[in-house]
N, CA, C and O atoms as a GROMACS GRO file, in nm:
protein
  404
    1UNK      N    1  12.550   8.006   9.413
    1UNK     CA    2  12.578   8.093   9.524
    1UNK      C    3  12.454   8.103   9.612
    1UNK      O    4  12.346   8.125   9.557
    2UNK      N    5  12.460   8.091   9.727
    2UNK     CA    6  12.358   8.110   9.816
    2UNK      C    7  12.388   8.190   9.939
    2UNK      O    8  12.490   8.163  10.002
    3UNK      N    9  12.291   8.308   9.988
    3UNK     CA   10  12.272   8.385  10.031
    3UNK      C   11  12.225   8.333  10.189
    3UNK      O   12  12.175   8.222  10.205
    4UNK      N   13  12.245   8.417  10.292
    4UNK     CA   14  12.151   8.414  10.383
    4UNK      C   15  12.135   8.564  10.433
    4UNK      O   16  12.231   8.639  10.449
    5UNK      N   17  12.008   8.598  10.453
    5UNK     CA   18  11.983   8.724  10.541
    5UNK      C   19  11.826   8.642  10.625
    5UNK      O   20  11.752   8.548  10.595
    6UNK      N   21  11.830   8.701  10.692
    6UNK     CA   22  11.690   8.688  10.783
    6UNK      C   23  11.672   8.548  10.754
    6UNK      O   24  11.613   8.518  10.650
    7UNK      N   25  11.723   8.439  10.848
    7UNK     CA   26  11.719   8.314  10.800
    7UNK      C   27  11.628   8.293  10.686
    7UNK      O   28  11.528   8.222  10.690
    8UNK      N   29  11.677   8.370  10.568
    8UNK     CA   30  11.586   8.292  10.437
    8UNK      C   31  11.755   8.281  10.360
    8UNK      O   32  11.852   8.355  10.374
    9UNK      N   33  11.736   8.154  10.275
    9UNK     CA   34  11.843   8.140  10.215
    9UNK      C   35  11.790   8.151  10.036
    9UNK      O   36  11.720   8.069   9.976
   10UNK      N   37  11.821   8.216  10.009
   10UNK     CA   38  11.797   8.260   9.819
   10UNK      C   39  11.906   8.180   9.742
   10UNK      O   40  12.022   8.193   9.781
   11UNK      N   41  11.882   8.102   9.641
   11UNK     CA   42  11.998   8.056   9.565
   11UNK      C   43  11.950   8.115   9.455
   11UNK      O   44  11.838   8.107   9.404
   12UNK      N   45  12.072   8.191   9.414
   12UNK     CA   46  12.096   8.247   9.285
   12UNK      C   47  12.133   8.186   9.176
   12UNK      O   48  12.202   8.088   9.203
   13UNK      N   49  12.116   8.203   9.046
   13UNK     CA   50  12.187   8.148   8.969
   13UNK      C   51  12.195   7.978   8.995
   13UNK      O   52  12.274   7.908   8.932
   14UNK      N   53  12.126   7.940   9.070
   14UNK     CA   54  12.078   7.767   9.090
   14UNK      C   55  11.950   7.754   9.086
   14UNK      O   56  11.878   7.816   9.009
   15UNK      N   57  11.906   7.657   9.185
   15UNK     CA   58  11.788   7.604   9.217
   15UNK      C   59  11.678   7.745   9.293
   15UNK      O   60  11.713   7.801   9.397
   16UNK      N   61  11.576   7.776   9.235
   16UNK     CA   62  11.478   7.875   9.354
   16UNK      C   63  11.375   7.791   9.429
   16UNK      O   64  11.267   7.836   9.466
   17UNK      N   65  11.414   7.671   9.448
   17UNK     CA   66  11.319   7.600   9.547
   17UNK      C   67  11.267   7.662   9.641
   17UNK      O   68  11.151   7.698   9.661
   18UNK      N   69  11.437   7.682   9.747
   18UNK     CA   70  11.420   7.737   9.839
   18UNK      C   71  11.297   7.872   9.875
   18UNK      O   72  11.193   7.876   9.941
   19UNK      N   73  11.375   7.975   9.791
   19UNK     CA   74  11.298   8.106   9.773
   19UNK      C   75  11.120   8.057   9.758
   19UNK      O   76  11.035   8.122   9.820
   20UNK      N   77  11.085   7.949   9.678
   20UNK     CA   78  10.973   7.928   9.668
   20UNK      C   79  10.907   7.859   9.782
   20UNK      O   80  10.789   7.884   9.808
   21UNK      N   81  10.965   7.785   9.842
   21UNK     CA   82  10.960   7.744  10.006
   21UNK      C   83  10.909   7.821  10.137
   21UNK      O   84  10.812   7.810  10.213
   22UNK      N   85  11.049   7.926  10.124
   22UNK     CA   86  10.964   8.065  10.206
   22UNK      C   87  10.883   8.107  10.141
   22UNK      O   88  10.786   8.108  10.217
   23UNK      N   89  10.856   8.138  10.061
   23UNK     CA   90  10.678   8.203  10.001
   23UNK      C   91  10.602   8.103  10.030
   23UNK      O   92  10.502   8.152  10.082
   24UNK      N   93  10.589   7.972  10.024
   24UNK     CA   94  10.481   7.917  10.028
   24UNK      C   95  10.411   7.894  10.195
   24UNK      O   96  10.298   7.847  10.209
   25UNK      N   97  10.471   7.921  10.276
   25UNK     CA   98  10.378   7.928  10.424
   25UNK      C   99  10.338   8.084  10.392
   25UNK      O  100  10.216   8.090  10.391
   26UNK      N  101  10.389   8.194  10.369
   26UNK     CA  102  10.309   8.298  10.401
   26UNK      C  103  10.205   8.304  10.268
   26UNK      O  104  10.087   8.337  10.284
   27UNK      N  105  10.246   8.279  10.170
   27UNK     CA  106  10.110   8.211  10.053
   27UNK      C  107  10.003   8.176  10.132
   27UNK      O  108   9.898   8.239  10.133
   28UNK      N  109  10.028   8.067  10.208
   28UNK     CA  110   9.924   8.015  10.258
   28UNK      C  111   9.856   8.042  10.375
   28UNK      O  112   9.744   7.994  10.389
   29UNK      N  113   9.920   8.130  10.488
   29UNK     CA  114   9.860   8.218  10.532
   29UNK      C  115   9.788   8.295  10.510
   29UNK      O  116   9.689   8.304  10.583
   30UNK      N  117   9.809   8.396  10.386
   30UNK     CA  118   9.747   8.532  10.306
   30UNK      C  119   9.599   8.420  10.275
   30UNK      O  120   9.483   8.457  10.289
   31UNK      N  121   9.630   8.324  10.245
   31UNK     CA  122   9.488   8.271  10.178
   31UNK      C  123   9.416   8.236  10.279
   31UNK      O  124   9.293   8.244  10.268
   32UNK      N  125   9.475   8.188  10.402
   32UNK     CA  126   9.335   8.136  10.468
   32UNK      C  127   9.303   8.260  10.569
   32UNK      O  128   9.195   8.261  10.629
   33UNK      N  129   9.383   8.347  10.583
   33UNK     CA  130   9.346   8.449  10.627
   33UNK      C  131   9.200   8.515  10.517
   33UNK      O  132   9.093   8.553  10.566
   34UNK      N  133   9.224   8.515  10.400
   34UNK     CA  134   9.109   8.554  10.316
   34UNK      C  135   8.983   8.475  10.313
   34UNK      O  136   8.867   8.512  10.297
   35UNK      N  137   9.020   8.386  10.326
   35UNK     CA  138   8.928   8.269  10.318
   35UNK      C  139   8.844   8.316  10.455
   35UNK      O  140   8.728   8.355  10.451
   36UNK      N  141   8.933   8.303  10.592
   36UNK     CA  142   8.820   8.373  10.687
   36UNK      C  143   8.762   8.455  10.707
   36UNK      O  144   8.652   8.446  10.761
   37UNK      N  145   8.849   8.631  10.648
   37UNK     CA  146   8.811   8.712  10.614
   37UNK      C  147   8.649   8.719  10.492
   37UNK      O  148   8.575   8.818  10.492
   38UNK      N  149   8.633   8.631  10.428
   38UNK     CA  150   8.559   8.606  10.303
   38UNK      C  151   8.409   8.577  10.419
   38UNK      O  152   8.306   8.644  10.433
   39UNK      N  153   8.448   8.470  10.475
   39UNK     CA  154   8.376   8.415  10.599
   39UNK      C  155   8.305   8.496  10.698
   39UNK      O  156   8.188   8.479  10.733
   40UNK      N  157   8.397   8.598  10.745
   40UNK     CA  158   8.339   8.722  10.822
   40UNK      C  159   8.259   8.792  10.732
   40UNK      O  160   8.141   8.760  10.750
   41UNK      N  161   8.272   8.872  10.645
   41UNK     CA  162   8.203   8.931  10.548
   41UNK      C  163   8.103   8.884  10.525
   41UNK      O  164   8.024   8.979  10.521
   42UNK      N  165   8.046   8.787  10.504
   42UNK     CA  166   7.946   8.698  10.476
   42UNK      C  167   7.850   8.721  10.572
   42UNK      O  168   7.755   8.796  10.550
   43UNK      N  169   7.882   8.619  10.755
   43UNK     CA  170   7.845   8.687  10.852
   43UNK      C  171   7.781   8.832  10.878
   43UNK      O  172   7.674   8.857  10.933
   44UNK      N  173   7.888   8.931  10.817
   44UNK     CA  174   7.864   9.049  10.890
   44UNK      C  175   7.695   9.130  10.775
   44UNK      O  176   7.611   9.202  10.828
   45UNK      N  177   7.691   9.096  10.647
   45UNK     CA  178   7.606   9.094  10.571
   45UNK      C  179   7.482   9.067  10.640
   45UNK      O  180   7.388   9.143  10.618
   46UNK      N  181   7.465   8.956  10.732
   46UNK     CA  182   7.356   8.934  10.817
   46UNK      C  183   7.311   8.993  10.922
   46UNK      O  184   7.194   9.011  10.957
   47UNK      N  185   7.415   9.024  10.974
   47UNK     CA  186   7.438   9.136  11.071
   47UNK      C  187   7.539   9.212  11.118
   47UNK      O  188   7.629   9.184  11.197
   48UNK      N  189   7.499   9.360  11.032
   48UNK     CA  190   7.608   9.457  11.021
   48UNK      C  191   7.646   9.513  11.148
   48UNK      O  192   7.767   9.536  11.159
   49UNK      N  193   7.557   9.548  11.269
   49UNK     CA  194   7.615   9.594  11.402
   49UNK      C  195   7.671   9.500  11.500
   49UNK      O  196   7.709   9.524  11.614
   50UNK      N  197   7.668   9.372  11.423
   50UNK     CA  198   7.749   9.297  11.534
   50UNK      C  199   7.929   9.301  11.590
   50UNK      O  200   8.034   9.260  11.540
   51UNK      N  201   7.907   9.344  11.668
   51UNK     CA  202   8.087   9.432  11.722
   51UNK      C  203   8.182   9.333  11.676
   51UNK      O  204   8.272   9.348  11.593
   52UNK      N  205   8.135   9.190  11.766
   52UNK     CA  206   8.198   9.070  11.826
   52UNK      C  207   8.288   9.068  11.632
   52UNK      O  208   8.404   9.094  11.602
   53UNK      N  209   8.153   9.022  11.531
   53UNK     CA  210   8.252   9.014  11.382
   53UNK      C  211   8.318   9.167  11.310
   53UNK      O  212   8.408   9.154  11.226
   54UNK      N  213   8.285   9.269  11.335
   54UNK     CA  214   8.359   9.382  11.302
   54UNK      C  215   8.496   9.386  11.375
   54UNK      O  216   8.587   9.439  11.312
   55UNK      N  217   8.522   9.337  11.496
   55UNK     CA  218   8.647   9.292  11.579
   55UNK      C  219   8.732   9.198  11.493
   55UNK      O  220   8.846   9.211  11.448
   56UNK      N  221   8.652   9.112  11.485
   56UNK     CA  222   8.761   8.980  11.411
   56UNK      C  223   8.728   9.021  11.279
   56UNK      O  224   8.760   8.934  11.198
   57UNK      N  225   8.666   9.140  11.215
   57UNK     CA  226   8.736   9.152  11.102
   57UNK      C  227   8.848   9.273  11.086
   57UNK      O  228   8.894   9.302  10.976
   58UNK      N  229   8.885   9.337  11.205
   58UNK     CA  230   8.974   9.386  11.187
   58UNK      C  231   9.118   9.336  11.197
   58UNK      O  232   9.225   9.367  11.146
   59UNK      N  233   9.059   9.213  11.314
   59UNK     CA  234   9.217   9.136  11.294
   59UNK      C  235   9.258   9.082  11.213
   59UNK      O  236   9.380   9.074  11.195
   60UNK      N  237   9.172   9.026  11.140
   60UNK     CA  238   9.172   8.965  11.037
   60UNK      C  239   9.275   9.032  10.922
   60UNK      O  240   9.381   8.995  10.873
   61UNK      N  241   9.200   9.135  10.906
   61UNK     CA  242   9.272   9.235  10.806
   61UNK      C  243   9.408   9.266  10.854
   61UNK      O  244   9.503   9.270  10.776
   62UNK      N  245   9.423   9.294  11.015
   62UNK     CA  246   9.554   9.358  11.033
   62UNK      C  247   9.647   9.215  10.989
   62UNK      O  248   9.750   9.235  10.925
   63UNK      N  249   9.613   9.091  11.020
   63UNK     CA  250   9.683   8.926  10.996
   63UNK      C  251   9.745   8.980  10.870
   63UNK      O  252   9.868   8.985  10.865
   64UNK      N  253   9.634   9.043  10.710
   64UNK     CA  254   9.677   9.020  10.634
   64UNK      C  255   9.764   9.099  10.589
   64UNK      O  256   9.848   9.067  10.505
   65UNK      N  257   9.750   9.236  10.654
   65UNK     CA  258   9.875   9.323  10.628
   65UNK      C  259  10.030   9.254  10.676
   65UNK      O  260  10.133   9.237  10.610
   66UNK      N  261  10.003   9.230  10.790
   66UNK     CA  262  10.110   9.210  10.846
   66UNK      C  263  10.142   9.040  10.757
   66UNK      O  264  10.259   9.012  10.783
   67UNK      N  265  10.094   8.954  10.689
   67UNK     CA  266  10.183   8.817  10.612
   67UNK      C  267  10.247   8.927  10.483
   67UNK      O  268  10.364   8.934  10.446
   68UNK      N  269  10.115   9.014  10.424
   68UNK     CA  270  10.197   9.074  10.311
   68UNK      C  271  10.317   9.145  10.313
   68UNK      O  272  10.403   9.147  10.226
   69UNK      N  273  10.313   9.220  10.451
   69UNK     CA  274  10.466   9.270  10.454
   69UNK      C  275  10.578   9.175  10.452
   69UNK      O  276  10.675   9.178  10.377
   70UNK      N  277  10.545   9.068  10.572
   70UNK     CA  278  10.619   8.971  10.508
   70UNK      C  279  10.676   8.869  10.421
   70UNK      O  280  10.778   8.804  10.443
   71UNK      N  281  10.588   8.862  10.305
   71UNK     CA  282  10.604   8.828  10.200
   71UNK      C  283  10.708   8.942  10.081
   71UNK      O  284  10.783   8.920   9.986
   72UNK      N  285  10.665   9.051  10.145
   72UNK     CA  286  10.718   9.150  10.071
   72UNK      C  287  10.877   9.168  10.093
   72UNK      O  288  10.953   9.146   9.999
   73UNK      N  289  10.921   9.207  10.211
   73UNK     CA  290  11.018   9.136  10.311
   73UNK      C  291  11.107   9.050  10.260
   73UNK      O  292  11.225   9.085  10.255
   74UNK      N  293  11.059   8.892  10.203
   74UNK     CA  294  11.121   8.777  10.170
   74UNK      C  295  11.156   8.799  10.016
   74UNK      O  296  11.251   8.753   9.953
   75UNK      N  297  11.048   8.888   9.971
   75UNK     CA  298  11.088   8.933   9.780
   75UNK      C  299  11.194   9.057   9.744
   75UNK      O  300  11.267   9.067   9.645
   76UNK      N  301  11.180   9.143   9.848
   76UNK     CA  302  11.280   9.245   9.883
   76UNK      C  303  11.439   9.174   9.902
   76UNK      O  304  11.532   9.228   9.840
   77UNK      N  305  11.457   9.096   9.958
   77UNK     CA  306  11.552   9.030   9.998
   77UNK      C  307  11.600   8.957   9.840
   77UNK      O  308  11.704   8.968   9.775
   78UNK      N  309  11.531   8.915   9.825
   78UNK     CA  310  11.564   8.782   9.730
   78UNK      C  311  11.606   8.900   9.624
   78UNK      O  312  11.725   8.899   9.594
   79UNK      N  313  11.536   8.987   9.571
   79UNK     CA  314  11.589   9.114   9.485
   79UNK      C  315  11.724   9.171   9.520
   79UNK      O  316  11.810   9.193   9.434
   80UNK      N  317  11.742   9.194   9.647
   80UNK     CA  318  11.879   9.236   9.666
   80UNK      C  319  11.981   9.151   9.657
   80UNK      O  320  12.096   9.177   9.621
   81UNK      N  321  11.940   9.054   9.689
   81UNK     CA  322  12.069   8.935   9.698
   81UNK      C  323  12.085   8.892   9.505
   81UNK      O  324  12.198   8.864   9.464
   82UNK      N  325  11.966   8.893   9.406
   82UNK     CA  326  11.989   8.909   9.288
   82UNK      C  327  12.076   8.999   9.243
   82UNK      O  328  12.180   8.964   9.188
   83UNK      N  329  12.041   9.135   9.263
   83UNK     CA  330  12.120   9.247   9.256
   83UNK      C  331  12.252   9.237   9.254
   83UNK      O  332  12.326   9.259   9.158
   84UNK      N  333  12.296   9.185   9.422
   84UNK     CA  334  12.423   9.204   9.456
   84UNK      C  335  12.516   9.062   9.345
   84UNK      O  336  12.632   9.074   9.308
   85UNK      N  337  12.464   8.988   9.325
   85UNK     CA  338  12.459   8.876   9.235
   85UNK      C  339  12.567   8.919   9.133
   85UNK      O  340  12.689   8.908   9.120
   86UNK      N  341  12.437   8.988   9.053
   86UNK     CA  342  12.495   9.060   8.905
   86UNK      C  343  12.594   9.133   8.904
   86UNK      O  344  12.679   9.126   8.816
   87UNK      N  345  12.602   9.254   9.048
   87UNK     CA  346  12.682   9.329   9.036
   87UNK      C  347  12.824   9.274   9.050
   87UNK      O  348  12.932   9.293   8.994
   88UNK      N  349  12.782   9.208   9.135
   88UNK     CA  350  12.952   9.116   9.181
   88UNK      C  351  12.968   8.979   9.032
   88UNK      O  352  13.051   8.890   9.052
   89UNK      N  353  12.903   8.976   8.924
   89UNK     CA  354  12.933   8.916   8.834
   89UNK      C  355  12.929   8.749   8.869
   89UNK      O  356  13.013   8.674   8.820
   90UNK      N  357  12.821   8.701   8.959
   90UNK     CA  358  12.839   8.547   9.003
   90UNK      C  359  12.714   8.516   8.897
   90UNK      O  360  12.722   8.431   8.808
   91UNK      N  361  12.609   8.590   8.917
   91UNK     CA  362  12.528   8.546   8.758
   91UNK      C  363  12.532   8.644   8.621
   91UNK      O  364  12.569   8.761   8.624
   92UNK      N  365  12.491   8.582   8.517
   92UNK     CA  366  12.435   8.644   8.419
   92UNK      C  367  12.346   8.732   8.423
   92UNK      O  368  12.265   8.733   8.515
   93UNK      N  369  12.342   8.829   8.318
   93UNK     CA  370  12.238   8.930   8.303
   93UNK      C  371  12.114   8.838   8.227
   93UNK      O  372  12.003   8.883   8.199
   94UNK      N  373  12.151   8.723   8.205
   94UNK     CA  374  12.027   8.680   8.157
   94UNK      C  375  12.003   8.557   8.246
   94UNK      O  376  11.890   8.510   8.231
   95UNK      N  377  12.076   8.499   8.327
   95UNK     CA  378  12.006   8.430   8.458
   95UNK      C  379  11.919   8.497   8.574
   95UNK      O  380  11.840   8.454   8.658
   96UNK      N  381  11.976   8.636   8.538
   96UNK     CA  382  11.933   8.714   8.628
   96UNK      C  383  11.756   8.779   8.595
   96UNK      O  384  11.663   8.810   8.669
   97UNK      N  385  11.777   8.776   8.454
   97UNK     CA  386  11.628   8.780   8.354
   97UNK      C  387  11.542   8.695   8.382
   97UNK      O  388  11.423   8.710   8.355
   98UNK      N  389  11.601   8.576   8.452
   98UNK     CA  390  11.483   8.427   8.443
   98UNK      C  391  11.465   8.433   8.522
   98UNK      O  392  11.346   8.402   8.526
   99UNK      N  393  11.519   8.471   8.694
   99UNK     CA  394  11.501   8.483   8.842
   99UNK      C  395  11.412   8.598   8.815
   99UNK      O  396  11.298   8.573   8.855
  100UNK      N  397  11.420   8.687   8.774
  100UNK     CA  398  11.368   8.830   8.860
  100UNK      C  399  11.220   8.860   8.750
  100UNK      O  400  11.150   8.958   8.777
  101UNK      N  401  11.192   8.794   8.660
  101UNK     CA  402  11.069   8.738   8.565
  101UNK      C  403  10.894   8.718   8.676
  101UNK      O  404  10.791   8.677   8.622
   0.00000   0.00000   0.00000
């Protein structure tokens, strides 16, 4: 059975490629966002009143709030569409054990 909400498509009770698909660009966002973030920090250690890197480390940070919500977003989803899964009896309570693990 496969789902769509917010063009992400979740397969239940099949393959979680997909589901692992959408996670993996905002995965990899969150990281290189850190990675620059890691970068600024470093910088700013050398020099703490410099505005110009206290700026880009706030965007920085706001970048990472805003992938985690969306990551959060794409796991929220994938939970409900599990949910509705079980309740409507298309998977097992124990397929449903190995997805939501």
């Amino acid at each position: 059975m496969a789902n769509r909400i917010k063009g992400i498509t979740v397969e239940i009770g099949g393959d979680t490629t997909k589901l692992s698909k959408a996670l993996e660009g905002v995965n990899k966002n969150i990281k290189n966002t850190q990675t620059q973030l890691k970068d600024v920090q470093k910088l700013l250690k050398l020099d703490p009143s410099n505005t110009e890197l206290l700026s880009q480390k706030h965007k920085l940070l706001a970048d990472a709030v805003k992938a985690t919500k969306e990551k959060l977003e794409t796991l929220k989803t994938a939970a409900e569409q599990a949910n509705q899964a079980l309740a409507n009896g298309d998977i097992s309570q124990e397929q449903y054990d190995d997805h939501c693990q």
